[in-house]
C-alpha positions, 0 to 999 in steps of 0.5 A: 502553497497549501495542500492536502492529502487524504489517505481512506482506510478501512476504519478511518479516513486521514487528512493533513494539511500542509502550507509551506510556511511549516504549519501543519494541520491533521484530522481523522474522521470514521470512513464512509465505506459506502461512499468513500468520497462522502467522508473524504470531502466532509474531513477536508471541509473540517480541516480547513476551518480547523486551519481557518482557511476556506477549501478553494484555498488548498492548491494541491489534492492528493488521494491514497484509496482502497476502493480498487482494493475492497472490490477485489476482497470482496468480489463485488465487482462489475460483470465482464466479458472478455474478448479473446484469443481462439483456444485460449477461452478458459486460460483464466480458469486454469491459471498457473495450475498450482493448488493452495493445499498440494494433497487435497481433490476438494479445495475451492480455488478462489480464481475458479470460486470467484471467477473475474469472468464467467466462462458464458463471456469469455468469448474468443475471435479468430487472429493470431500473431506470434511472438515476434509481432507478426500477424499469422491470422487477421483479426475477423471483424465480423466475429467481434462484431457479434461476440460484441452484441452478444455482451450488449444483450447480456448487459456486462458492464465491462469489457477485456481484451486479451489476444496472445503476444498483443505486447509485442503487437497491439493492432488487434487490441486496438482495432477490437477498441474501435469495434466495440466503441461503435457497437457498444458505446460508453461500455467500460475497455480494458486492453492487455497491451495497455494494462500489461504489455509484456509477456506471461498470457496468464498474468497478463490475461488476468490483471486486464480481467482485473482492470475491468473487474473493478474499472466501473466501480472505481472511476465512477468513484474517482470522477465522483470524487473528482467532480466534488472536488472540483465543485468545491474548488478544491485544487485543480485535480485529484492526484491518486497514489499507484501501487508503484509509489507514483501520483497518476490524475484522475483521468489517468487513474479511472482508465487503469484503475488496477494502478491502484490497488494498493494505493493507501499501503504505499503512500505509509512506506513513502512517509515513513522513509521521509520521516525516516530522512528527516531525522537522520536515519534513512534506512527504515522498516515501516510499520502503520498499524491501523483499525484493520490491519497493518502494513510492512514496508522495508526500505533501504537507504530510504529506497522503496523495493518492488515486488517481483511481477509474480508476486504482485497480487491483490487477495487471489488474483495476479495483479501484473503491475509495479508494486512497491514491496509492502506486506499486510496482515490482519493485526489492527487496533480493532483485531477481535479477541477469541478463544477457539473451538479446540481452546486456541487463544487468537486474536485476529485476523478478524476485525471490529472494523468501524462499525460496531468498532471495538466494545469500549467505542459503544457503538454494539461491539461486545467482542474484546479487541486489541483496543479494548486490551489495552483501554483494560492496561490503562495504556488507553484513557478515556481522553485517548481518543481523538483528544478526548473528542470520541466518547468511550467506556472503559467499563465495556472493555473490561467487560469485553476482555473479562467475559470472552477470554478472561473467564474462557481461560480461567485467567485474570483480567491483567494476563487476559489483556497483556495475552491480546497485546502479546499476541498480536506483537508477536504476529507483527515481529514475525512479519516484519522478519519474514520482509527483512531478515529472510530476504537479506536486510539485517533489521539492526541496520535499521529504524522502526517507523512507528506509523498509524493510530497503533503502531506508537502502541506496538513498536517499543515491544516490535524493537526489542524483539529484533534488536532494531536500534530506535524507534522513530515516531513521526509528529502525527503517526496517525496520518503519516500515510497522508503525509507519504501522498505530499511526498512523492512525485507523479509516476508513469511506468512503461514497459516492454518485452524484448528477449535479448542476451548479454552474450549477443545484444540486439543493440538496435532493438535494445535502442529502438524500443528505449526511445518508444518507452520514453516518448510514450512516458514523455507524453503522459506526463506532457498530458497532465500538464507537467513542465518540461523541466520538471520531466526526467526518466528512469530505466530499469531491466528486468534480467535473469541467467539463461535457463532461469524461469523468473527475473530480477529487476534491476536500475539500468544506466543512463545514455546511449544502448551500446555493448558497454551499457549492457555490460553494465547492466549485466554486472549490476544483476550479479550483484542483485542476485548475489544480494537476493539469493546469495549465489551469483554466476559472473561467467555466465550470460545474463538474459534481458527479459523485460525493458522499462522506463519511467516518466517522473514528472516532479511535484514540489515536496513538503519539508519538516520545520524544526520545532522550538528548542528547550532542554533536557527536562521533559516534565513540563510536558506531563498532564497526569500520571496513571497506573498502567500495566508493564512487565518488570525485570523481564518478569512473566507476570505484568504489574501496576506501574505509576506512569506519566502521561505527557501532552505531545504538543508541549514537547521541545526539542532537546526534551528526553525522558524514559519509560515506562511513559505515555504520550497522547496525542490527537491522532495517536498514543505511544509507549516507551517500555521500561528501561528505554529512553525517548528524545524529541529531535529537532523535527518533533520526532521522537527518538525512542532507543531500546533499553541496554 
């Protein structure tokens, strides 16, 4: 079986294709930030004649976007209306009530600055049903009806539809869906009980505002992509990353397009814990470093983590959907270099993106970036860069490097470089403690994925600063978030709100509501065609203490709802809670808040053919040799240093070789620092391990 996956960045779109027979084709082509699926269809096109097969031959397709995710930062999202509960018209607006800067009367809040819907729609309806699903107040058609007309008129191209406890009784929901199909046919609907079904209003409120805020603009892109591909007969679906770690179809994923907004990011922690496994080191901290900024993940036994339901956001917004714990911040190879107003030497979070893209791409950028640094360092050739294929100019970086931080400073070139490189090391470092060491993971225990165009460049120095052990760097770092899209599997949670203690369960509701989830999440994944035997379903609870504010997800056995199952679940929080804040409080009772299951429909995984053998000498691997910058005997000052630059392709397994070293290859460069020592494993991974 071949298949394909494409991973659109913001600077880059990156694609593999993977047969089943071991080979492995990849290919990087600069994003189409005006129509993603342009480059997306031009790349698979090159890729398969680079692979010399025709594109109705690839079986599979599978998708990681950011569209969902660019709409959102750049508040260029549809017009919306919303259809709501009397008296709850302006809970968007009030939000948590929380202020980013506590002390200060004049701060913009960008959930008021930029509004997921103007206060002129937000339009309310008489009904009520209370907490416990029982309707209070019928729902008054005739107010929908003209609250309905009155969006038509005003031409918002998106509706939502949030009415108060609709998770634990949607009828309203639904019957406000049928309206709005006969009065305003082919209009865009987002429904709580279908985006979020479960309680907290304001979250719930705003991750539907969400859903139709970018619902429009993403499932256009979606069917537009999908009908290219279609036409192209190029798999016999496109299959979309969620933010949970899942696969959803394209029909699933232009529906609950919110699903998706951290699509791309996730699919980079999936393959680096596959990468991770294949070498033997399950337990892995991700870092994919790309033109824009790089991504975080940590994954324990190769298990992803997921965030906490209020902690999922996407720029401002809450975002109440599973999201696999994966941090960004603003450090790429295009982070621009800049000496501040009051004299601060920074660097990002700014970025060249790829258009004009760093100085030595000479497509106009004059300011230095991280690239242009390390082109300056000698650790970037002018054959750097997709093989030689992308024409740059070194001289624009020194240029770049010499006029905007060098001179402004009153330093040399080298230090001027070395400073950016530091810089922008150390941002990613304190990032990768915030996500490890702050939340109880011991990054010693761990192996450093070195993923993207730059992350090979960054992680030698990242694991000496933390003491991580080795360095794992994939075959081709520069795709591994194309490579996470072929090894997960599709995906549908399900949850719901239940309110039950450990001291006095309701078994019966506990069972009842576990039976629903599961024959809803059956038949999703009976929709999109998956097997019987390949379904299985996974249950988790989110739990708290009684008093508590905030819940805890936790695995929830299998088998029959009985006293002892949630006993179980019970002993399973203390212990998570216990890990997390380090107190736990076995005597008291646990409170379970939330129920979930999910639908896990299997898709067949690629697998890492081992590479041919050959000794310990790596020298048949050297192309060149080149003078680069290093520190030396934990000098301040960087030097010259004779460097080898190796040709990854000629690498055997068994090869081993120590820094300072370069190895180029298509998609990606990686350093090994003075003092460590790399060994290519029996996968063409290389192992780089710190210096003693």
């Amino acid at each position: 079986m071949k298949r394909i996956g494409v991973d659109v960045g913001g600077t880059f779109t990156d694609l593999v294709l993977w047969d089943d027979d071991g080979t492995v084709t990849v290919h990087k082509t600069p994003s189409t930030n005006h129509d993603p699926s342009i480059g997306t269809m031009d790349g698979i096109e090159v890729l398969a004649e680079r692979a010399g097969i025709d594109v109705a031959d690839i079986e599979m397709f599978f998708h990681g976007t950011t569209v969902a995710t660019n709409i959102v930062l750049e508040h260029n999202g549809s017009d919306v209306g919303m259809i709501t509960t009397d008296g709850f018209r302006d809970l968007l607006h009030i939000a948590r009530k929380k202020r980013p800067l506590n002390y200060s009367n004049y701060q913009d809040l960008p959930w008021q600055k930029w509004q997921l819907v103007p206060r002129r729609n937000r339009r309310t309806v008489a009904e009520r049903i209370d907490a416990a699903g029982n309707v209070l107040t019928p729902l008054d058609e005739d107010a929908v009806r003209r609250e309905v007309a009155l969006l038509r008129e005003r031409g918002v191209e998106a509706i939502a539809v949030a009415f108060l406890h609709a998770y634990r009784n949607p009828a309203h929901e639904q019957r406000v869906r049928e309206i709005i199909a006969e009065e305003y046919p082919g209009v865009f609907v987002s429904l709580s009980s279908d985006v979020a079904s479960q309680y907290r209003e304001y979250e719930r409120f705003s991750t539907t505002a969400l859903n139709a805020f970018v619902g429009p603009k993403t499932s256009r892109y979606i069917e537009n992509l999908a009908g290219k591909a279609k036409a192209a007969q190029v798999g016999e679906d496109v299959h979309l990353m969620t933010s949970a770690g899942g696969l959803v179809t394209s029909r699933s994923a232009s529906e609950v397009p919110v699903s998706l907004l951290t699509s791309g990011v996730v699919a980079g922690l999936l393959g680096g814990c596959f990468i991770g496994k294949a070498s033997g080191y399950p337990s892995v901290i991700t870092l994919d470093v790309g033109g824009t900024s790089a991504d975080i993940g940590v994954a324990p036994d190769g298990k992803l983590r997921m965030k906490h339901l209020l902690d999922t956001r996407i720029g401002d917004y809450h975002a109440m959907v599973p999201m696999a714990e994966v941090d960004t911040i603003g450090a790429g190879g295009g982070s621009i270099a800049s000496i501040d107003e009051g004299g601060m030497f920074r660097v990002g979070p700014r970025s060249a993106g790829a258009m004009p893209g760093p100085a030595c791409y000479n497509r106009g950028g004059t300011e230095p970036t991280s690239t242009d640094a390390m082109v300056v360092m000698g650790w970037l050739g002018a054959d750097s860069f997709l093989s030689g294929t992308m024409e740059v100019k070194p001289e624009l970086a020194t240029e770049a490097v010499k006029t905007h931080i060098a001179d402004k400073l009153g330093a040399d070139l080298e230090h001027a470089a070395m400073g950016i490189f530091q810089i922008l090391a150390h941002s990613m470092t304190e990032a990768i403690s915030l996500h490890s060491v702050r939340k109880g993971y011991d990054p010693r225990e761990f192996s450093l994925v070195a993923e993207g165009g730059a992350g090979p460049l960054y992680a030698w120095q990242i694991a000496e600063h933390l003491g991580i052990p080795r360095v794992i760097v994939p075959g081709h770092p520069g795709i591994t978030s194309a490579v996470g899209l072929l090894t997960t599997d599709v995906r549908y949670e399900v949850p719901t709100t239940v309110w039950t203690s450990s001291a006095e369960p309701d078994l019966d509701l506990l069972s009842r509501e576990m039976d629903r989830l599961s024959e809803q999440a059956v038949a999703q994944l009976r929709a999109d065609g998956i097997a019987e035997e390949d379904i299985t379903l996974e249950r988790s609870v989110d739990c708290r203490y009684v008093g508590q504010g905030y819940e805890l997800r936790v695995p929830a056995p299998d088998g029959e709802i009985t006293a002892e199952w949630v006993e179980q679940t019970a002993a399973t929080f203390h212990e998570v809670h216990g890990r997390t804040y380090s107190q736990r409080f076995d005597d008291k009772p646990v409170q379970l808040v939330n129920i979930r299951v999910t639908g896990v429909g299997a898709v067949e995984h690629i697998r890492i053919a081992e590479i041919e053998a050959g000794g310990a000498d790596a020298s048949g691997a050297i192309k060149s040799t080149t003078q680069a910058l290093f520190w030396k005997n934990d000098s301040a000052d960087p030097e010259w240093v004779e460097t080898p630059v190796y040709d990854r392709a000629l690498f055997k397994a068994g090869n081993t070789f120590e820094g300072p070293a370069i190895v180029q290859q298509f998609d990606s460069t990686t350093i090994v620092g003075i003092g460590q020592k790399a060994t290519v494993d029996a996968v063409g991974h290389i192992i780089i391990e710190r210096s003693a």
